[in-house]
N, C-alpha and C positions, 0 to 999 in steps of 0.2 A: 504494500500500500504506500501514497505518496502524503508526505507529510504536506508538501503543500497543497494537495487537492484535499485535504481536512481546514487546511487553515484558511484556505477560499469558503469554504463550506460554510465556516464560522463568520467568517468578513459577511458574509451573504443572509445572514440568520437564521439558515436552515435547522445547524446546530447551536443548541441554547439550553437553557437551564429549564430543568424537568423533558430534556429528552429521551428516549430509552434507546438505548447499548446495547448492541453484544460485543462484549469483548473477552479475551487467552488473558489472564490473570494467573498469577501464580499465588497459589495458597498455603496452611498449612493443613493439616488431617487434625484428629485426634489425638494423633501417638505422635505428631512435632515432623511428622514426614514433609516435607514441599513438593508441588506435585502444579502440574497447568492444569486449567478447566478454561471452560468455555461459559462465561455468567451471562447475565442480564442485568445490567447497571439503567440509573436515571440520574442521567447528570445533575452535578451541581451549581459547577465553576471551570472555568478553563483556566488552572495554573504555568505563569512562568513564572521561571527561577533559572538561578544560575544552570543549574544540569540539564535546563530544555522544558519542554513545553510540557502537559500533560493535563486529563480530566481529573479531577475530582468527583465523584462519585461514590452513589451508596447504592446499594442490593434491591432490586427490584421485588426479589420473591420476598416470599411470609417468612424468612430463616429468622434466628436467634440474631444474627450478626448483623448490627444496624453501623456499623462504622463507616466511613470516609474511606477510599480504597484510592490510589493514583494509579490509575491508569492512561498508559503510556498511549499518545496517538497511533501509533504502527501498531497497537495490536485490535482495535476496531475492527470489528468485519460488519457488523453489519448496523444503518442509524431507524430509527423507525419502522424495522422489520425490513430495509431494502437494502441490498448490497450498497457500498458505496458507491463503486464506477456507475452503475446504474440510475444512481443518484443526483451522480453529479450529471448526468447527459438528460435526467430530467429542467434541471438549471441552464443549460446550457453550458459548461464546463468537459473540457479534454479530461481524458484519466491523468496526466501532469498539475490538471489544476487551472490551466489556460482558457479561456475562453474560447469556445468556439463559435464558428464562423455560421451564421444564418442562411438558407436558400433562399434567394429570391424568387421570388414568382414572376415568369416571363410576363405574364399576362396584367396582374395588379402592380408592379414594380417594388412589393411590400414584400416583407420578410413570409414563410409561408408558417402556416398555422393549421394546426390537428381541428378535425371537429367538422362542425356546419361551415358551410360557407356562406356568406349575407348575399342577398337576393341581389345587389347591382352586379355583384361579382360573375353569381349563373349569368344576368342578362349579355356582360358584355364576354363573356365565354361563346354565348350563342353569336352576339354579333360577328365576333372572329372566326368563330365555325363557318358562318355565313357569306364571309368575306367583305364585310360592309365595315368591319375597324381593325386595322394593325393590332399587332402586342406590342407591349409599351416596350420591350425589351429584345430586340432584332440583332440578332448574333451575326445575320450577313450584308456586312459595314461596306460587300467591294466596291458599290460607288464613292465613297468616301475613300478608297483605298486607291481607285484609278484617277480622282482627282490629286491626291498625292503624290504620285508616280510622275501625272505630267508637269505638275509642279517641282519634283523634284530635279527631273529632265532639262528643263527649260536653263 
């Protein structure tokens, strides 16, 4: 996992206080053994300190153990029950953390969007089906490319 695609996560308010965690903690048993498990945390605070970044968090389930646990960002796998890369491409976010890049829609010249589309959108879909209006967004420039050429010539 990448530390900075958590620390976007956080910039962005996805992750916040009273979120629930799963995260690879190490414990002790009974008998003083240390041993990993995989818990369910609900954040508390997002600590820095000098040794690096980390949650704070307490135990989710009904245990006995109501303490404060630090939990390391790299060991998160999963925030509100979704993977995090999955997450983040819900945000718009690269698995590094980055932002990524929007598709435009040839036709609306807007970023494109899940879902219904609004009714002027069909109408002028049909128009272009129709051939009665251009897309706003025409990938073949060669008139522009042959005015060029002879300007360049000249």
């Amino acid at each position: 996992m990448n530390e900075k695609l958590i620390m976007s996560l956080i910039d962005k308010g996805v992750i916040k206080p009273k979120t629930n965690l799963t995260a690879a903690v190490s414990s002790y048993d009974t008998i003083g053994q240390r041993h990993s498990s995989v818990r369910e945390f609900t954040l508390r605070c997002v600590v820095e300190n000098e040794k690096g970044i980390f949650f704070a968090a307490y135990l989710s389930d009904n245990s006995m153990d109501k303490g404060l646990y630090k939990v390391p960002l790299l060991s998160v796998r999963t925030v509100d029950g979704m993977e995090i890369k999955s997450l983040a491409r819900v945000y718009g976010l690269r698995a590094d953390g980055s932002p990524s890049e929007a598709k435009i829609c040839p036709i609306t010249g807007q970023p494109v969007r899940r879902g219904r589309k609004p009714k002027w959108v069909k109408e002028k879909m049909a128009r272009i089906a129709a051939g009665e209006e251009e897309a706003v967004d025409d990938f073949d420039d060669e008139d522009e490319d042959e005015d060029f050429d002879e300007v360049e010539h000249a």
